[in-house]
PDB file of N, CA, C and O in Angstrom:
ATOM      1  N   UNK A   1      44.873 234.717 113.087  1.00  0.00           N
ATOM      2  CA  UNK A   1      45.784 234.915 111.980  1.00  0.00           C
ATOM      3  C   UNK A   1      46.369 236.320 112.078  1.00  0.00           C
ATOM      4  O   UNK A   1      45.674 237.316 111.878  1.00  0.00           O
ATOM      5  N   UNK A   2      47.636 236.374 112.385  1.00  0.00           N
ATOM      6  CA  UNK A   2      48.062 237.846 112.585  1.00  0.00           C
ATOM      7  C   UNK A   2      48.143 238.638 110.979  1.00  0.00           C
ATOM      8  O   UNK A   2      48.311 238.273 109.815  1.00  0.00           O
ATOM      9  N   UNK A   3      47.986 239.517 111.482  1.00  0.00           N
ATOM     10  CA  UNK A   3      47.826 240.636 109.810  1.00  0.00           C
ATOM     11  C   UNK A   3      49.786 240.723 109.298  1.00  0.00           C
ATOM     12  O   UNK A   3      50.796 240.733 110.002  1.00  0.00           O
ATOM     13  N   UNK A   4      49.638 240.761 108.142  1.00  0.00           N
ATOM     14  CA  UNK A   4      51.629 241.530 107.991  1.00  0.00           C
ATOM     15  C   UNK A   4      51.543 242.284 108.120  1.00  0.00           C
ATOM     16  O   UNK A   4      50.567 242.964 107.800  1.00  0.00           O
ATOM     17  N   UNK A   5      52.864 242.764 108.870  1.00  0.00           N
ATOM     18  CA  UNK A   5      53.272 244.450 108.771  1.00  0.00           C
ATOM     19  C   UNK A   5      54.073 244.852 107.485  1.00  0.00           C
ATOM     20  O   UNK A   5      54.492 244.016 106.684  1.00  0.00           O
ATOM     21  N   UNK A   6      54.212 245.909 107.385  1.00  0.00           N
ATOM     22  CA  UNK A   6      55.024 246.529 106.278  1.00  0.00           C
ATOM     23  C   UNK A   6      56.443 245.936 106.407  1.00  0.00           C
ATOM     24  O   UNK A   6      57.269 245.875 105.496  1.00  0.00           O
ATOM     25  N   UNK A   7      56.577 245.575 107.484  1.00  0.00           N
ATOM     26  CA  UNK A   7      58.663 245.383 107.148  1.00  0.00           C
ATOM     27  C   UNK A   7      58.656 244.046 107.147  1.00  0.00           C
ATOM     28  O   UNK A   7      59.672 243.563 106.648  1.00  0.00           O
ATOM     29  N   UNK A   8      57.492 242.926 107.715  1.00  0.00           N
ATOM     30  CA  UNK A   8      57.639 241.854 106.768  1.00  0.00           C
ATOM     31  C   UNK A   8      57.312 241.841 105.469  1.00  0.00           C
ATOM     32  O   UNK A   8      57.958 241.005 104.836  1.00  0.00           O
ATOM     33  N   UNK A   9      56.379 242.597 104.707  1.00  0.00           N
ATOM     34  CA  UNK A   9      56.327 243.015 103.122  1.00  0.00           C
ATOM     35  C   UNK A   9      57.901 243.396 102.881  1.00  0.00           C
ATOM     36  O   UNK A   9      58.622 242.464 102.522  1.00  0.00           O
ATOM     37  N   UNK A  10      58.232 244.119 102.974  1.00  0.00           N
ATOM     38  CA  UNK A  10      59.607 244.728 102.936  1.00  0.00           C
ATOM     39  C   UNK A  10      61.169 243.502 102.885  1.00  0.00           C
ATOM     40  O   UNK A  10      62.164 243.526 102.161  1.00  0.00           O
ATOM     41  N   UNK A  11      60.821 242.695 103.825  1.00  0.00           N
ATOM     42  CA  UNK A  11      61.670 241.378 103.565  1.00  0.00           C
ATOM     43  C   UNK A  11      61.546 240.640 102.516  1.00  0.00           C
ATOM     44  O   UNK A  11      62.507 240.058 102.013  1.00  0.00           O
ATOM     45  N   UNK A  12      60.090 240.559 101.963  1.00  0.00           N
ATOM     46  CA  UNK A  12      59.995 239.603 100.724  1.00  0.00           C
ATOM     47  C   UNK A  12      60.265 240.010  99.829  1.00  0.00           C
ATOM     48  O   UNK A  12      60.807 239.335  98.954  1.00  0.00           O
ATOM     49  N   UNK A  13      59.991 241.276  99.700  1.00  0.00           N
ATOM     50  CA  UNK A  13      60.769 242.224  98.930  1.00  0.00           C
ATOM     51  C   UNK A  13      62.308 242.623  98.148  1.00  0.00           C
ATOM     52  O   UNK A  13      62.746 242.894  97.030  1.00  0.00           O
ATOM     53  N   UNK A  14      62.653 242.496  99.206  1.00  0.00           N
ATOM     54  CA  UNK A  14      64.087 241.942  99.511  1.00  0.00           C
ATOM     55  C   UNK A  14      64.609 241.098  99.102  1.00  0.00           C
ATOM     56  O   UNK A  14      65.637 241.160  98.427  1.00  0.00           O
ATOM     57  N   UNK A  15      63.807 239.768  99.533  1.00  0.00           N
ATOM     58  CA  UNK A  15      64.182 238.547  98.802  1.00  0.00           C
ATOM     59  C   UNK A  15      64.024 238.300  97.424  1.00  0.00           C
ATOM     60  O   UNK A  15      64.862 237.663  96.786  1.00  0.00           O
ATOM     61  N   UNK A  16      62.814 238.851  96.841  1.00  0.00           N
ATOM     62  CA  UNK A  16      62.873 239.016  95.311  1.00  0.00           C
ATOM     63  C   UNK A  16      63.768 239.347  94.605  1.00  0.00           C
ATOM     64  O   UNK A  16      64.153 238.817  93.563  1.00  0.00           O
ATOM     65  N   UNK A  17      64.286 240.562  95.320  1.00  0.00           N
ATOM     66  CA  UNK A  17      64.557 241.884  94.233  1.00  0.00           C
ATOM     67  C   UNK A  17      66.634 241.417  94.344  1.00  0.00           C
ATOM     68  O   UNK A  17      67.525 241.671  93.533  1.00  0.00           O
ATOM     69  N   UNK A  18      66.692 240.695  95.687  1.00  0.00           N
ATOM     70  CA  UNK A  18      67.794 240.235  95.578  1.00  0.00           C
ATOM     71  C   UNK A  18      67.649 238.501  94.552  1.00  0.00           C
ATOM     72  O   UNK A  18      68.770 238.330  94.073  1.00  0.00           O
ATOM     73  N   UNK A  19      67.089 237.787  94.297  1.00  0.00           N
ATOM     74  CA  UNK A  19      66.913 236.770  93.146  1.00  0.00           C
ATOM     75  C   UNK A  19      66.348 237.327  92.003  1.00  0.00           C
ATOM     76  O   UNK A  19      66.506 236.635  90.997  1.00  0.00           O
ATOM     77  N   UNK A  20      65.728 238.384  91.850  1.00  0.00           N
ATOM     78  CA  UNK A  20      65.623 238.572  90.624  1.00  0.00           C
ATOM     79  C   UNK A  20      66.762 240.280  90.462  1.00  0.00           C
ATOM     80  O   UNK A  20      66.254 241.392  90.610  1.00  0.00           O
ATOM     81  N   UNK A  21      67.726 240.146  90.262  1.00  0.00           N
ATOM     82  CA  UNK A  21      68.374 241.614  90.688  1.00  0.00           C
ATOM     83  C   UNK A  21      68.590 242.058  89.131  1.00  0.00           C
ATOM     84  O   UNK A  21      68.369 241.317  88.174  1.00  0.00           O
ATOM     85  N   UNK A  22      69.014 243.266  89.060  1.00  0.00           N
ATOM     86  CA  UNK A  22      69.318 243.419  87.466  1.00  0.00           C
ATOM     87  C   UNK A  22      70.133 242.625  86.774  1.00  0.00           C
ATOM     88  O   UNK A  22      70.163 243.099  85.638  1.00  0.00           O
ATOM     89  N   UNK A  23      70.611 241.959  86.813  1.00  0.00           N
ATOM     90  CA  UNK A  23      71.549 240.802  86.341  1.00  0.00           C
ATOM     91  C   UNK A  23      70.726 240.010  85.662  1.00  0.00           C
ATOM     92  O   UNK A  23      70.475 239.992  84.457  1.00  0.00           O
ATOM     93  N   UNK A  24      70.364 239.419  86.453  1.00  0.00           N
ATOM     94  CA  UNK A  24      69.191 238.267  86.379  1.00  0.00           C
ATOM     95  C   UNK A  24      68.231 239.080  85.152  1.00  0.00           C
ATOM     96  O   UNK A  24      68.224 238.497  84.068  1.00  0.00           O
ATOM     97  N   UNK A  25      67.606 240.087  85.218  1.00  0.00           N
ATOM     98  CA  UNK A  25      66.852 240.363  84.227  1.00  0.00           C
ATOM     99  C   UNK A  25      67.427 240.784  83.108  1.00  0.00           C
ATOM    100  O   UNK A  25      66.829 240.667  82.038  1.00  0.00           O
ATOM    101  N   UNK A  26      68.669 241.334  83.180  1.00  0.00           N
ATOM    102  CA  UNK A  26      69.230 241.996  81.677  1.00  0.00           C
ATOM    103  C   UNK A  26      69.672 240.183  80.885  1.00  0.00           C
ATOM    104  O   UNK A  26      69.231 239.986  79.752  1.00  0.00           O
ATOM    105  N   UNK A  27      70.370 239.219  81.455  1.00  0.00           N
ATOM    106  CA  UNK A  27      70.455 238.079  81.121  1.00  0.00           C
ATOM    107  C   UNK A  27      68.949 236.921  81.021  1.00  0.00           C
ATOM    108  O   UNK A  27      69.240 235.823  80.547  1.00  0.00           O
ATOM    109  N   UNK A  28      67.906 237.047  81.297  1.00  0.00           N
ATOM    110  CA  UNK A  28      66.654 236.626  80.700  1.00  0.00           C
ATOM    111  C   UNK A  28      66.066 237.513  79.334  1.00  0.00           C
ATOM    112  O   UNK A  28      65.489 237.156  78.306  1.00  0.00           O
ATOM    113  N   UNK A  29      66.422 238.576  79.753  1.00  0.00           N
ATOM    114  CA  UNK A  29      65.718 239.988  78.610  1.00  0.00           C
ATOM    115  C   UNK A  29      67.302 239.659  77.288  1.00  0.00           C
ATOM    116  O   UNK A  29      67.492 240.173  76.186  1.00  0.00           O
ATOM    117  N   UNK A  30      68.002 238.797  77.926  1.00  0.00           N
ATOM    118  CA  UNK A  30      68.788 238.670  76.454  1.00  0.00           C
ATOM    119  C   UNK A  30      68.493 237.515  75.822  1.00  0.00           C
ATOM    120  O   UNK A  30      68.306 237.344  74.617  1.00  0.00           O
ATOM    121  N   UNK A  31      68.448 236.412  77.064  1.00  0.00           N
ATOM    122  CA  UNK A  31      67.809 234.819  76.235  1.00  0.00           C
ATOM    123  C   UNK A  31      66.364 234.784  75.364  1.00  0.00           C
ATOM    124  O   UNK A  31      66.030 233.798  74.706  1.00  0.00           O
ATOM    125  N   UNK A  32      65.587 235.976  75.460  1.00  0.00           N
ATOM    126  CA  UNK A  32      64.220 236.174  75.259  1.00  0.00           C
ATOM    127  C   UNK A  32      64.646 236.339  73.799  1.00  0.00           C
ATOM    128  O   UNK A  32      64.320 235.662  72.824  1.00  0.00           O
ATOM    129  N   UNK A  33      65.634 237.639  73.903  1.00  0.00           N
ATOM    130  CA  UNK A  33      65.632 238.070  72.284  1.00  0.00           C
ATOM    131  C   UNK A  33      66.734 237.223  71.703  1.00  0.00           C
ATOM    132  O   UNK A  33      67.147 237.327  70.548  1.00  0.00           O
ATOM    133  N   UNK A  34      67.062 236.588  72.382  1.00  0.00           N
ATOM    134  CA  UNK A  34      68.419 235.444  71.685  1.00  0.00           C
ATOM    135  C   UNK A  34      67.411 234.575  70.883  1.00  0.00           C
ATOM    136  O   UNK A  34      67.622 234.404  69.682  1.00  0.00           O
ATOM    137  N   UNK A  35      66.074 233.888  71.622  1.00  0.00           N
ATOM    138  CA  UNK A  35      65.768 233.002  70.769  1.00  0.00           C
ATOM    139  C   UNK A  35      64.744 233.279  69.987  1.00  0.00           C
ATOM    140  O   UNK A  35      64.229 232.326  69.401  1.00  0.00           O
ATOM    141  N   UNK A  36      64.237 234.527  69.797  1.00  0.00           N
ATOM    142  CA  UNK A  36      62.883 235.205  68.970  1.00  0.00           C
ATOM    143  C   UNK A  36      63.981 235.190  67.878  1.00  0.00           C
ATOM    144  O   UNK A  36      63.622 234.458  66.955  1.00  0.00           O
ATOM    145  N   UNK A  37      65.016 235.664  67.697  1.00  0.00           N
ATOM    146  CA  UNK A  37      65.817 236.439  66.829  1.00  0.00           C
ATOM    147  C   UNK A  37      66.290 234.909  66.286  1.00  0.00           C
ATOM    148  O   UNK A  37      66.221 234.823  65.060  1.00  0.00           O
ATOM    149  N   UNK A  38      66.640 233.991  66.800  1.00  0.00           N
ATOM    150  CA  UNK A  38      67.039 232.180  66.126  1.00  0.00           C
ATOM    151  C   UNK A  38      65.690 231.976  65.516  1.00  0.00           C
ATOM    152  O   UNK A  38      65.949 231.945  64.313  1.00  0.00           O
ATOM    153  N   UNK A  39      64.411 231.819  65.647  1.00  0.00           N
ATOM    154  CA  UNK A  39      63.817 231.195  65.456  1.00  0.00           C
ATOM    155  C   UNK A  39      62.938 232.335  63.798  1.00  0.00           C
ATOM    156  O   UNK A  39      62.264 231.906  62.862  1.00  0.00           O
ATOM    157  N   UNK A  40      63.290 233.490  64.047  1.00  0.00           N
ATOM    158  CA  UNK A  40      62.587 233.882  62.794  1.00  0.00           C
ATOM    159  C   UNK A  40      63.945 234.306  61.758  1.00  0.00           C
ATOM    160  O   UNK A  40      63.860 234.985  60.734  1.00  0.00           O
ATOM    161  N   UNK A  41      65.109 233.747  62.296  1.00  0.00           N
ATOM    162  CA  UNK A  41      66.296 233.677  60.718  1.00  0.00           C
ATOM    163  C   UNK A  41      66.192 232.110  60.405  1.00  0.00           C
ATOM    164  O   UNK A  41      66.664 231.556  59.412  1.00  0.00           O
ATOM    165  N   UNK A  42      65.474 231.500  61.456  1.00  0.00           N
ATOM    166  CA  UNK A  42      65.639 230.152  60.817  1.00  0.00           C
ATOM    167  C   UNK A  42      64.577 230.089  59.938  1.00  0.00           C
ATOM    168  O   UNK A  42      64.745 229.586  58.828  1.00  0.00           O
ATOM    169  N   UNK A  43      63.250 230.635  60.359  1.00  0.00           N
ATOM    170  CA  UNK A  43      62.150 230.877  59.241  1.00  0.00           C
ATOM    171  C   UNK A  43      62.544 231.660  57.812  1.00  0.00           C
ATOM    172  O   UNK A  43      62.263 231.173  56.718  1.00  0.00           O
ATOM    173  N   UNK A  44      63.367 233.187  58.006  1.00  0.00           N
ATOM    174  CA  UNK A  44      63.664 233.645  56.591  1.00  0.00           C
ATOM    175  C   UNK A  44      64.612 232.500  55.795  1.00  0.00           C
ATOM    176  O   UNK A  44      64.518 232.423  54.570  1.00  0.00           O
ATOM    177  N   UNK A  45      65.484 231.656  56.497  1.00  0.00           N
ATOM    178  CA  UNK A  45      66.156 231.141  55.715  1.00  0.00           C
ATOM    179  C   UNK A  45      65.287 229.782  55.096  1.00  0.00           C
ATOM    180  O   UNK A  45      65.391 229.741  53.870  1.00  0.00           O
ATOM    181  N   UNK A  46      64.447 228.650  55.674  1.00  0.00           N
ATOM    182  CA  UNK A  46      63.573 228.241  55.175  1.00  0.00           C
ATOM    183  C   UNK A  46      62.770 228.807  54.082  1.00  0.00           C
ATOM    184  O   UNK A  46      62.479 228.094  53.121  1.00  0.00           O
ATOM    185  N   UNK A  47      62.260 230.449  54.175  1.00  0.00           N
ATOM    186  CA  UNK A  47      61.130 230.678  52.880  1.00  0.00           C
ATOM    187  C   UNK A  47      62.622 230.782  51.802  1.00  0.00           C
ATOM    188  O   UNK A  47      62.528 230.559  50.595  1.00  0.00           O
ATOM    189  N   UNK A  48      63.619 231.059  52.301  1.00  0.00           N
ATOM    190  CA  UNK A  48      64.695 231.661  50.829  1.00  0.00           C
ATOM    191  C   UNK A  48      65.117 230.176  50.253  1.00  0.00           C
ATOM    192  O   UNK A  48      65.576 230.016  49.122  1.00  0.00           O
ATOM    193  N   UNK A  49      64.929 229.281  51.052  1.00  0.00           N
ATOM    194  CA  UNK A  49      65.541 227.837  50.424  1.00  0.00           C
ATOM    195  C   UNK A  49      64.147 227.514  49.685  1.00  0.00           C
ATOM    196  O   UNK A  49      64.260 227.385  48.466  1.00  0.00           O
ATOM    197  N   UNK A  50      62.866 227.362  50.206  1.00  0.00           N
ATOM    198  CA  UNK A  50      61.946 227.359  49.408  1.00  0.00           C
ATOM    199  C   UNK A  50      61.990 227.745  48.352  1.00  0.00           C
ATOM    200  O   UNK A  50      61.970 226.961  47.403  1.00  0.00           O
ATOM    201  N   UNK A  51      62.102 229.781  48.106  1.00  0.00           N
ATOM    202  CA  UNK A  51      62.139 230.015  47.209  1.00  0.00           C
ATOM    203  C   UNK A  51      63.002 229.920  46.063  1.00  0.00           C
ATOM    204  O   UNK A  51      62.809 230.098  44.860  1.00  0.00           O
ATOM    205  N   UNK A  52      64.235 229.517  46.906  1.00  0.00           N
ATOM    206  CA  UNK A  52      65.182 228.990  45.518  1.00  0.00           C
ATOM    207  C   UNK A  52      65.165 227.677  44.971  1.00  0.00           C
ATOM    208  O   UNK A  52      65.868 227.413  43.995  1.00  0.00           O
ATOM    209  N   UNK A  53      64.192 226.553  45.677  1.00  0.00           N
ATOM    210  CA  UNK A  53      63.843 225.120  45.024  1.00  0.00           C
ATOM    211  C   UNK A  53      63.123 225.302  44.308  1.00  0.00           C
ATOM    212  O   UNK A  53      63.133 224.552  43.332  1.00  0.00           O
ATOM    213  N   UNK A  54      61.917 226.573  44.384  1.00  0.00           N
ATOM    214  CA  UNK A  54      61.272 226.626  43.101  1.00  0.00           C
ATOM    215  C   UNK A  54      61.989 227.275  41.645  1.00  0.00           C
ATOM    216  O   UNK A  54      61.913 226.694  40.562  1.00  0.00           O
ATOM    217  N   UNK A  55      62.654 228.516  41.845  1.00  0.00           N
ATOM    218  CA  UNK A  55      63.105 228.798  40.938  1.00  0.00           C
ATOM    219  C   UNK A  55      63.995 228.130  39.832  1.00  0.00           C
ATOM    220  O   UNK A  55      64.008 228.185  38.603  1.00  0.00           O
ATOM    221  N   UNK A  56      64.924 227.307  41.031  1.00  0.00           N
ATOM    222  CA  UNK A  56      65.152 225.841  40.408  1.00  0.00           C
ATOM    223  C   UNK A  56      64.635 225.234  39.388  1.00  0.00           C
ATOM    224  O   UNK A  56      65.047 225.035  38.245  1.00  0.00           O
ATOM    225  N   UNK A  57      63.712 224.972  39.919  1.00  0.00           N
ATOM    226  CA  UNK A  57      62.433 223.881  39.214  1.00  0.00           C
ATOM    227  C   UNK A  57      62.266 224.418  38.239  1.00  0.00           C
ATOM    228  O   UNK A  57      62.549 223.982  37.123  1.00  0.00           O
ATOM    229  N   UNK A  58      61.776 225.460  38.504  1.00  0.00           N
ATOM    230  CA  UNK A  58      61.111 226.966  37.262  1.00  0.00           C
ATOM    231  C   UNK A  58      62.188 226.914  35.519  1.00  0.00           C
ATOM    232  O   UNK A  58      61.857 226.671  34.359  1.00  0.00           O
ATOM    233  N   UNK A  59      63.530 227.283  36.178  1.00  0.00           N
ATOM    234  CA  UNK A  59      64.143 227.573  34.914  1.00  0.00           C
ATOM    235  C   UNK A  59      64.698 225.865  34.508  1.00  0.00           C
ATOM    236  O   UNK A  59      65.153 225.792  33.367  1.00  0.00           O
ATOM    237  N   UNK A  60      64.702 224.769  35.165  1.00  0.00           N
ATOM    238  CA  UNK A  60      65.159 223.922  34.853  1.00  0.00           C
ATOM    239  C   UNK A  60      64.179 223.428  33.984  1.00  0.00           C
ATOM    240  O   UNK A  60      64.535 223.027  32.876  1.00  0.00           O
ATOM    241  N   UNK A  61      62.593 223.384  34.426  1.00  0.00           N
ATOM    242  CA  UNK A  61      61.563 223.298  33.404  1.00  0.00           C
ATOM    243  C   UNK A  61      61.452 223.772  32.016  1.00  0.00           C
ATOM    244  O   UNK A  61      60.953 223.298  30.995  1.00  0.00           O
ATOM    245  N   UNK A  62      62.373 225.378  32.439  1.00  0.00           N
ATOM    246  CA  UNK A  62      62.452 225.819  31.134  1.00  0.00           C
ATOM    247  C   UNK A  62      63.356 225.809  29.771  1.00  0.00           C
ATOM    248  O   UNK A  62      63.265 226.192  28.605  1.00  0.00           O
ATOM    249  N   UNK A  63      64.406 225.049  30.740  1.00  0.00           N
ATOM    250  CA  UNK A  63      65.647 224.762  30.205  1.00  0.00           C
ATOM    251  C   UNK A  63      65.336 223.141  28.959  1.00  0.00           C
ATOM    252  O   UNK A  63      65.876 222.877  27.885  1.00  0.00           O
ATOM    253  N   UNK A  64      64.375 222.466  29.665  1.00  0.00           N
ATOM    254  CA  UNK A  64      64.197 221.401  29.385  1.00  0.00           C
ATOM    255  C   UNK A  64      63.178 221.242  27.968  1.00  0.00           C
ATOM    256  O   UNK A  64      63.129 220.355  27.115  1.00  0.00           O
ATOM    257  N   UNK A  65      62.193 222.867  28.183  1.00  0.00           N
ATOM    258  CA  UNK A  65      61.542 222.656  26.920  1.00  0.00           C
ATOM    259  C   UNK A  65      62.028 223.369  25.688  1.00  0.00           C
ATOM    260  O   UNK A  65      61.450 223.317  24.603  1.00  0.00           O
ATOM    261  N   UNK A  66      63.179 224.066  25.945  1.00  0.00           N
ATOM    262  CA  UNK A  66      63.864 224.299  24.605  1.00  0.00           C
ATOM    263  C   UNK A  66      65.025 223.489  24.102  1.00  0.00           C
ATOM    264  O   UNK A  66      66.109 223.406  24.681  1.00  0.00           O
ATOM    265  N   UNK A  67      64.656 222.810  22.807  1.00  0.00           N
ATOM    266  CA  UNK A  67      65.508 222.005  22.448  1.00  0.00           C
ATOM    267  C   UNK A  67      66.885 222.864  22.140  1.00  0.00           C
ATOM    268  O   UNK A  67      67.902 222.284  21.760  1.00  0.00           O
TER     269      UNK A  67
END
C-alpha cells in the first residue's frame, strides 16, 4: 500500500476547496439563516394568533356577562 505524499493531499484539497469555494459557503451560510429565521416568525406569529384567540374569548366572555 503506497503511503500519500503531500501533493496528492494537496490535490484533494484542491478539489474541495474548488466545490466547496466561497460561493458555495456564503450561499449555504444564507439558506441556514433563511430558514432558522422562517421557522421562528412562523412560531412568533402562531403564539400572537394564540394569544389573540384567547383574548378574544376573554372579552367576548365578558361582553356576554354584562347585560
Amino acid at each position: 500500500m503506497p503511503h500519500e505524499t503531500l501533493l496528492d493531499n494537496q490535490g484533494w484539497f484542491k478539489k474541495l476547496a474548488r466545490r466547496f469555494g466561497p460561493g458555495h459557503v456564503v450561499n449555504t451560510c444564507f439558506l441556514i439563516v433563511m430558514l432558522f429565521s422562517t421557522l421562528l416568525t412562523w412560531r412568533e406569529v402562531m403564539i400572537l394568533k394564540d394569544a389573540y384567540v384567547r383574548q378574544s374569548a376573554q372579552s367576548s366572555g365578558e361582553r356576554r356577562e354584562c347585560p
